[in-house]
C-alpha positions as CSV (number, residue, x, y, z in Angstrom):
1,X,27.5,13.2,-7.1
2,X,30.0,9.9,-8.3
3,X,31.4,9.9,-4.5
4,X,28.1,10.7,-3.0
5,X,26.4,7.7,-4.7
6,X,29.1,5.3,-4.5
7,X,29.6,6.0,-0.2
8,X,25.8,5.9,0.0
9,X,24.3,2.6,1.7
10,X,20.7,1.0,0.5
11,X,18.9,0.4,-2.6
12,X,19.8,2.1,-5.6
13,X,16.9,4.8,-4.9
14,X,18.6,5.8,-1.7
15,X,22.2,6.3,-3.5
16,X,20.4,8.4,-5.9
17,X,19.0,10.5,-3.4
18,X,22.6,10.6,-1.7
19,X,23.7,12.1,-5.0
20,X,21.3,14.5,-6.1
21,X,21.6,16.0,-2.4
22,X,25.1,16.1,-2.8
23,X,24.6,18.1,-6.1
24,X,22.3,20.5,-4.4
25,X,25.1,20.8,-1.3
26,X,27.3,21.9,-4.4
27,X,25.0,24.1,-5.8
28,X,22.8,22.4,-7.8
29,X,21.1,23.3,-10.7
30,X,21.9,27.4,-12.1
31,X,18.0,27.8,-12.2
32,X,17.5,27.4,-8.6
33,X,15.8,25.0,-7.0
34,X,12.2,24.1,-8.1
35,X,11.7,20.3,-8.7
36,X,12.7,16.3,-8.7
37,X,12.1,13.3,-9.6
38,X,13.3,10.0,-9.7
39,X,11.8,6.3,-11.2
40,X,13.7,2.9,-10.2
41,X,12.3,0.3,-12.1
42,X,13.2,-3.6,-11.6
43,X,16.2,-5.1,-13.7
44,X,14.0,-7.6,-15.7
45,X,11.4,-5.8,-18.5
46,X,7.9,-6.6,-17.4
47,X,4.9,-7.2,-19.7
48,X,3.3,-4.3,-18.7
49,X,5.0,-1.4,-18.5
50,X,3.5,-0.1,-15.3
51,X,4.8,-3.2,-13.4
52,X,8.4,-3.4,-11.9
53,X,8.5,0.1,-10.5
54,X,9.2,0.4,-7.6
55,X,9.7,3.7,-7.1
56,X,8.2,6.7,-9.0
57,X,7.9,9.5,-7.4
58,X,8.0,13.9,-8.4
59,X,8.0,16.7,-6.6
60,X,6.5,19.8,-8.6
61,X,6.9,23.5,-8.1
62,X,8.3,23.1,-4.5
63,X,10.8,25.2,-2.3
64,X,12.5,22.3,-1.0
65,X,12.5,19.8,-4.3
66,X,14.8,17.0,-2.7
67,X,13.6,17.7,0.9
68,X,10.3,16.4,-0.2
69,X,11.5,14.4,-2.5
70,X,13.4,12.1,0.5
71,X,10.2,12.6,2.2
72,X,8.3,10.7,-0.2
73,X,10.7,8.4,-0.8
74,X,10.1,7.2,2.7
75,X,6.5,7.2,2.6
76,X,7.0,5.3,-0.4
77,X,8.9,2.7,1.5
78,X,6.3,2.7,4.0
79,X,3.5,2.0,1.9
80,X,5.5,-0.8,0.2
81,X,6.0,-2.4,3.6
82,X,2.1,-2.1,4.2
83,X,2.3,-3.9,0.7
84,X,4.2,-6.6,1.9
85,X,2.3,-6.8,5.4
86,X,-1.3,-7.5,3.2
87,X,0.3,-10.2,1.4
88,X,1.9,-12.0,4.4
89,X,-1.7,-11.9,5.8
90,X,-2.9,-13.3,2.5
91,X,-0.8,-15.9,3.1
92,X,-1.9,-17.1,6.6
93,X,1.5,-15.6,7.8
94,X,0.2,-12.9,11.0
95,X,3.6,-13.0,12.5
96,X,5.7,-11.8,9.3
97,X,2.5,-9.3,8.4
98,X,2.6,-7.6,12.4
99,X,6.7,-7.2,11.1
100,X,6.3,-5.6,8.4
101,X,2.9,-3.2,9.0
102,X,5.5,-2.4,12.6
103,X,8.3,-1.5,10.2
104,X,6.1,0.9,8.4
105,X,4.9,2.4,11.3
106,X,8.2,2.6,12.2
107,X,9.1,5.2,9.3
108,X,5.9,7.1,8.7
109,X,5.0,7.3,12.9
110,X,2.3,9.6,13.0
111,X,0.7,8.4,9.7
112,X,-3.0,7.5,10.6
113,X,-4.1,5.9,7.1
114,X,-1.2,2.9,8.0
115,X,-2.7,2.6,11.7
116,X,-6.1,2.6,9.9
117,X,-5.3,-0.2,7.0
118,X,-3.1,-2.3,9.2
119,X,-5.8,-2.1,11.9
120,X,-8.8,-3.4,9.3
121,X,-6.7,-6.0,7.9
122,X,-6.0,-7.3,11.7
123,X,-10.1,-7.2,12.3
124,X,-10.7,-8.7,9.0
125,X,-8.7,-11.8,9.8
126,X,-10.6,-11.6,13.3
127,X,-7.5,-10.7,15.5
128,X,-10.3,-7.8,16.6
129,X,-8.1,-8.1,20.4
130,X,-4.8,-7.1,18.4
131,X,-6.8,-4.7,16.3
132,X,-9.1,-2.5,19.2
133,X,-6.6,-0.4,20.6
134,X,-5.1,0.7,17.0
135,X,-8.9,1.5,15.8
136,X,-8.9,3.6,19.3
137,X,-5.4,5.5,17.7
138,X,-6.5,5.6,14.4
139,X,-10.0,7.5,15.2
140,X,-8.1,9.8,17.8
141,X,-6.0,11.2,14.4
142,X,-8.5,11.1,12.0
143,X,-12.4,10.8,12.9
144,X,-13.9,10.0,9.6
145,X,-12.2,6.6,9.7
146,X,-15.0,5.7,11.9
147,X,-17.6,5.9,9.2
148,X,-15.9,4.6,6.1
149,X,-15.9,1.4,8.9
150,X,-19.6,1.4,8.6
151,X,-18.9,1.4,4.3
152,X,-16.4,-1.8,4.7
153,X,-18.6,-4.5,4.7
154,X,-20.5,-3.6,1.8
155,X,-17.1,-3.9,0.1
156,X,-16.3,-6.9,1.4
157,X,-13.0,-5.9,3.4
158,X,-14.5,-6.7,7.0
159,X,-17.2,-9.4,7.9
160,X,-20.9,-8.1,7.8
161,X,-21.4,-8.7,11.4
162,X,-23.0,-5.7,13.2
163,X,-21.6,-6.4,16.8
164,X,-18.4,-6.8,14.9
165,X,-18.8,-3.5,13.4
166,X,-20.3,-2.1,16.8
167,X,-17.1,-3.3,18.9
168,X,-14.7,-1.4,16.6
169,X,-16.9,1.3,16.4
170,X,-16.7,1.5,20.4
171,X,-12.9,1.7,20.0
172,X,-11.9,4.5,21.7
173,X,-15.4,6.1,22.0
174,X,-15.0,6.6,26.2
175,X,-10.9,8.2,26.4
């Protein structure tokens, strides 16, 4: 596990992953294999003890504990890059936010939610040109995307403009 961890590149959540598969390629645990978890937490205390973690993930009851356990640690990166993406958009900053929501794409391909969110937040800040052929994607892998659309506005997350809302309805509607 010491060697594992210590060769392994990345973040301390990735070396710990190196080392707890390296256990497993040993043996692992006598009882078989069942379960994992692991919690990374930032270096400074927090006021809240539910801020700073940055990663926090378990696997329960599962024949593959540290196979899904890597799984969701990438997912978890993903979703921390879709993070990151938001708040670059927040900030006015498109090019940094079209870098990071492509980097999360980049690990969880296939993952319609991130085409979804990314693809809202582009239409949102009325990049709708950028944003069209990703709704298209997005309702191709999952459908019902197309009517929590119609529930946005009402939340405030796109404009209430019904051409708006027509046009990304449209998305994909004639493939």
């Amino acid at each position: 596990m010491a060697a594992a961890f210590e060769a392994a590149d990345g973040d301390l959540a990735n070396r710990l992953m190196a080392a707890l598969e390296a256990a497993q390629g040993e043996g692992g645990d006598i009882r078989g294999k069942q379960s994992a978890a692991m919690i990374v937490v930032e270096a400074t205390r927090q006021e809240n003890p539910w801020d700073g973690r940055l990663v926090d993930l378990r696997v329960e009851d599962n024949p593959e504990p540290l196979v899904e356990l890597r799984r969701l640690l990438v997912l978890n990166r993903a979703y921390n890059l879709m993070d990151a993406g938001d708040a670059a958009v927040t900030a006015g900053d498109m090019e940094a936010a079209n870098r990071a929501y492509a980097a999360a794409a980049e690990l969880a391909p296939g993952n319609h939610e991130m085409v979804f969110w990314r693809t809202v937040t582009l239409a949102s800040v009325g990049d709708i040109d950028a944003a069209l052929p990703y709704f298209a994607e997005a309702f191709t892998a999952w459908p019902a995307w197309r009517e929590l659309i119609a529930r946005l506005p009402a939340a405030g997350i796109l404009p209430d403009d019904k051409a708006l809302i027509a046009q990304i309805l449209s998305a994909g509607a004639h493939e």
